[in-house]
N, C-alpha and C positions, 0 to 999 in steps of 0.2 A: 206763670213763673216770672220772677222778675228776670230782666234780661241780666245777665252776666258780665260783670267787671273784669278786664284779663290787664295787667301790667303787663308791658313790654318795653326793650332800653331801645325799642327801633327809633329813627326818624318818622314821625306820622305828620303827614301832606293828606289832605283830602283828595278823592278821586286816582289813590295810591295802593298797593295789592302791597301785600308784605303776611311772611310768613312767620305763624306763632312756633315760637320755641315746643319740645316737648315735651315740657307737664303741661303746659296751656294748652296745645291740643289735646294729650290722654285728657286732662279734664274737663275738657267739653264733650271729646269724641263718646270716651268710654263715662264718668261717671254721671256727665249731664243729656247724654247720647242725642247732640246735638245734630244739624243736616243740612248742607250747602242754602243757606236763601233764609236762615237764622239771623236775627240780628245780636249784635253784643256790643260792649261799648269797650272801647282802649284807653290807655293814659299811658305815659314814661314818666314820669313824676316832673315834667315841668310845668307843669299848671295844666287847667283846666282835663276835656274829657272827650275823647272821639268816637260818633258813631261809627259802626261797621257790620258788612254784612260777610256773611261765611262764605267762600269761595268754595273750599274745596274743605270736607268732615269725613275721613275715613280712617278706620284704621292707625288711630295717633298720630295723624296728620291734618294741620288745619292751617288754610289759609286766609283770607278776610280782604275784600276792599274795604278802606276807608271811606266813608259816606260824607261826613261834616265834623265841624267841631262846635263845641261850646267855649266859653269861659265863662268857668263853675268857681268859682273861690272858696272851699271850706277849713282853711285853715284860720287859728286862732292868731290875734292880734299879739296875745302873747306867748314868745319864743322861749320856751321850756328846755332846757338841756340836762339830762336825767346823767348822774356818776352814780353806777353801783357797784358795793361787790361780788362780784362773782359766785352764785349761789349753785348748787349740787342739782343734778337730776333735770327735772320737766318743770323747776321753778322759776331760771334765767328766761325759758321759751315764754312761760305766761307772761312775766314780768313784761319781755318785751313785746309780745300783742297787745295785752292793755294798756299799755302806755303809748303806743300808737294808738291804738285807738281812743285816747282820753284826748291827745295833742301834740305829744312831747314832738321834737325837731331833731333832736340829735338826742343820742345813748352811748356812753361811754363805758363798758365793761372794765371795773375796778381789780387791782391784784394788792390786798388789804392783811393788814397784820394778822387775821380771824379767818381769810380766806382758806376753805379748805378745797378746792379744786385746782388742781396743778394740768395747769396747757402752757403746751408751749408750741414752738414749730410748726409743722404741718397739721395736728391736732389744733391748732388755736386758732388757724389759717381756717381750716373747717370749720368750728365754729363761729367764726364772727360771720362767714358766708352761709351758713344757715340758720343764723340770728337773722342776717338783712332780708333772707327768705321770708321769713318768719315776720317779719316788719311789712313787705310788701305783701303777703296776705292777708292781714290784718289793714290794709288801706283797700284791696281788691273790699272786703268784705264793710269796711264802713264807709265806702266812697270816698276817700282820702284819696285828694290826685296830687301829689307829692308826699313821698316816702321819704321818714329820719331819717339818716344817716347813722348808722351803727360803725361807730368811730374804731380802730382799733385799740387793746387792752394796754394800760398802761398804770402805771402803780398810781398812790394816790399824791404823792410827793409830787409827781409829774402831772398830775393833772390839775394841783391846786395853781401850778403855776402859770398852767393856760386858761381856765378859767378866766373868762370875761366877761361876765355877766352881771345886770348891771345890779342886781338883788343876788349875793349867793346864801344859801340856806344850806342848815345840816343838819338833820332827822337825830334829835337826842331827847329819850324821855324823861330825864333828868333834868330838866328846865322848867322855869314855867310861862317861857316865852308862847306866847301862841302869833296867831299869822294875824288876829284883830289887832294887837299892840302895834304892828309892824308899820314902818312908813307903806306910800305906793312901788307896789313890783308892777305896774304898768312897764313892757319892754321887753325885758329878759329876763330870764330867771337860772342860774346855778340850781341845782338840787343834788344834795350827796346823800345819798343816804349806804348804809354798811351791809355785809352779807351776814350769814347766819351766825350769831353771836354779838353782832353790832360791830361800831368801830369802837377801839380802846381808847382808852381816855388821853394817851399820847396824839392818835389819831384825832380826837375833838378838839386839842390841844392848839394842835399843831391847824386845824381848819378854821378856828376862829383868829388863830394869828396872820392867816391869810383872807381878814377881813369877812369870812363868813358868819353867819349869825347863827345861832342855837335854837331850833324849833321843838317842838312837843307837838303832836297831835291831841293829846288829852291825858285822861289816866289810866289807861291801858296799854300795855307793851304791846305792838303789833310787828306780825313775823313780817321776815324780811319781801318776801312778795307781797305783803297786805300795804306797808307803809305807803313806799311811791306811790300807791295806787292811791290811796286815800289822800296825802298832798297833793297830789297834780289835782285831783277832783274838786278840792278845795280853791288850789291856786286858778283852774280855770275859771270856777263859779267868782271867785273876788275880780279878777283881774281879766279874763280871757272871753268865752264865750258860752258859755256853759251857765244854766239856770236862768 
């Protein structure tokens, strides 16, 4: 069995005991039904990755000395920051597991003219903390020892205007811009792309007047979780680290 990746926000020191939160433990104790003198490795998302051994496995309780560390680097050279809109159901949770798992650094959840999920207040507050959940298992499982940041939801007016990236692009199949024509996005990269229905053409509008550029993936219209997923794949393979 490969050993086990466990995120955690602790301080980790080598030759340091510290106690896993508990779904880390339930998921060692009960679904990988682990036993004191197990080894697993730790990260908090500042870099690299620390061994450690089980302290104490019982009962949804699990604690761990740290043993050592490494410095692992697998992060990509280039800084991806995904803007989307906000899509219905178990489509936002994929979205943002494969897009940590492809690269992305930050995810900014979109409230778009087309958007039809309506959060707000404590509904939204839970959501974006069980997005960043959802981002740190998706690092536990690809070895990614720094987790994006899942930004909170902000319309797209507001986001064009923080947007600093130094390539920004915008997912529209009406073009026939491809990413070969493009200068180098060596750096950073903007990506917006629209929730179910796309962005409206005020929306495309208004993102190229905010210096973004007009992309296509080709000649097929792809649903709103397929898109990102196929640009970032693309944008790592030219520019990143990928192929």
């Amino acid at each position: 069995m490969r050993i086990p990746r466990i995120y955690t926000n602790a301080n980790l020191t080598p030759g340091t005991d510290i106690q896993l939160d508990e779904g880390a433990a339930r998921h060692l104790t009960s679904a990988l039904r682990m036993t004191a003198g197990q080894q697993i490795i730790l990260f908090n998302g500042q870099g690299g990755e620390y061994s450690a051994e089980l302290v104490q496995a019982k009962k949804g309780k699990a604690s761990a000395m740290v043993t050592g560390f490494t410095q692992i680097d697998r992060e990509s050279p280039l800084q991806i920051h995904l803007a989307i809109g906000i899509s219905r159901g178990e489509r936002m949770d994929w979205i943002v597991q494969k897009a940590t798992e492809l690269g992305v650094n930050q995810i900014t959840p979109l409230f778009s003219e087309r958007c039809e999920v309506k959060l707000s207040g404590e509904r939204l507050h839970k959501r974006l903390g069980h997005w960043q959940q959802v981002a740190i298992s998706a690092c536990e499982q690809s070895q990614r020892n720094k987790v994006p940041t899942i930004n909170p939801a902000v319309s797209l007016t507001d986001w064009l205007s923080l947007c600093d990236s130094k390539l920004k692009l915008v997912l529209h199949h009406r073009t026939d811009q491809r990413l070969s024509t493009m200068a180098n996005g060596e750096g950073s990269i903007g990506l917006l792309v629209g929730p179910e229905g796309g962005l409206s053409q005020a929306e495309i509008d208004q993102a190229l007047g905010s210096n973004f550029l007009a992309l296509a993936l080709g000649p097929r219209v792809l649903r709103t979780e397929t898109a990102p997923l196929a640009a970032i794949s693309i944008l790592q393979s030219l520019w990143g680290d990928m192929g």
